[in-house]
C-alpha positions in Angstrom: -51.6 15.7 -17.6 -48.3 18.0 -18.4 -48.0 21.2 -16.4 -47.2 24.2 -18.1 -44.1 26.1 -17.0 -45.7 29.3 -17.2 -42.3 31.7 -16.3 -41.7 34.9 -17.6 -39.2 35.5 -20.5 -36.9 36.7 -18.7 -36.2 33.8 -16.8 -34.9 32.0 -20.0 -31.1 31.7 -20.1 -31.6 31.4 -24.2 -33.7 34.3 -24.2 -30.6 36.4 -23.2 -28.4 34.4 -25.0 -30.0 35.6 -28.5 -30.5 39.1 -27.4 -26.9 39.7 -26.1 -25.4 39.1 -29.3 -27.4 42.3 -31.0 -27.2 44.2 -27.9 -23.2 44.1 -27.8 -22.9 45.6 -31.3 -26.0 48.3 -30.5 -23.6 48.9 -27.7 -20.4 49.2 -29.4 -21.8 51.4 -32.3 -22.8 54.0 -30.0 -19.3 54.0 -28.5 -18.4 54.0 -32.0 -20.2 57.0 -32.8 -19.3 59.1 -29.3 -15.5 59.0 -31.1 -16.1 59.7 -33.9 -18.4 62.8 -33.1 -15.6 63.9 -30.0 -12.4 63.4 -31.8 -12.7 64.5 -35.1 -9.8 63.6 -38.3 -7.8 66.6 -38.6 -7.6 68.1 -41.7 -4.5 68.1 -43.8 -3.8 71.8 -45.5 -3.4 72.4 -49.2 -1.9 68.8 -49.5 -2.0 69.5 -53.4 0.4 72.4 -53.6 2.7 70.7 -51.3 2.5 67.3 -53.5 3.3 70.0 -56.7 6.5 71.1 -54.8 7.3 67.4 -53.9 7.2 66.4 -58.0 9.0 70.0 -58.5 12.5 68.3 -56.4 12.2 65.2 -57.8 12.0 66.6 -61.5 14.9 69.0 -60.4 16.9 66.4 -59.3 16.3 63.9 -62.7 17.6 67.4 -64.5 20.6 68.2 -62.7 21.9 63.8 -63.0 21.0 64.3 -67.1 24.8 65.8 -68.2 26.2 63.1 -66.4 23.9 60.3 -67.6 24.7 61.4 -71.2 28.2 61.5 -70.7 28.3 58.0 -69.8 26.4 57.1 -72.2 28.2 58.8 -74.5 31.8 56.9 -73.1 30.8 53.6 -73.2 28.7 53.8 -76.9 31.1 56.0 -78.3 28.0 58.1 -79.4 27.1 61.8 -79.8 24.6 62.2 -77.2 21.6 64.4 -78.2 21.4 67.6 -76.9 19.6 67.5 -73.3 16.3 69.7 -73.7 15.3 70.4 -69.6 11.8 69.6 -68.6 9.2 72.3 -68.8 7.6 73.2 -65.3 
């Protein structure tokens, strides 16, 4: 007749070899969360009016290199150049 090994669950090196896995991530999303909740992202201010002054320079600066672009132009086609006709802001 077999005996029965009648120890409790605990005992088991499997038992805590399946329930580590979940525990570790249980573990590591509470961690997760304390940093999230005690650092928090700062916010960035009025990003869209400073992206509006960024376009604003790089518009300025395609206008002012337009005279010379046309003169170029203009020297090696031999060409009237059309009149230039500055963006509108």
């Amino acid at each position: 007749m077999e005996t029965l090994d009648l120890k409790p669950w605990w005992h088991f090196g499997h038992a805590w070899l399946v329930i580590s896995g979940p525990l570790i991530v249980v573990i590591a999303s509470f961690i997760t969360l304390y940093i999230a909740i005690s650092r928090p992202d700062p916010v960035i201010d009025d990003y869209y009016r400073k992206g509006m002054e960024i376009n604003k320079t790089l518009n300025a600066q395609r206008d002012a290199m337009a005279p010379a672009i046309q003169a170029r132009n203009n020297a090696a086609t031999g060409i009237k150049p059309i009149e230039y006709k500055p963006a509108e802001q």
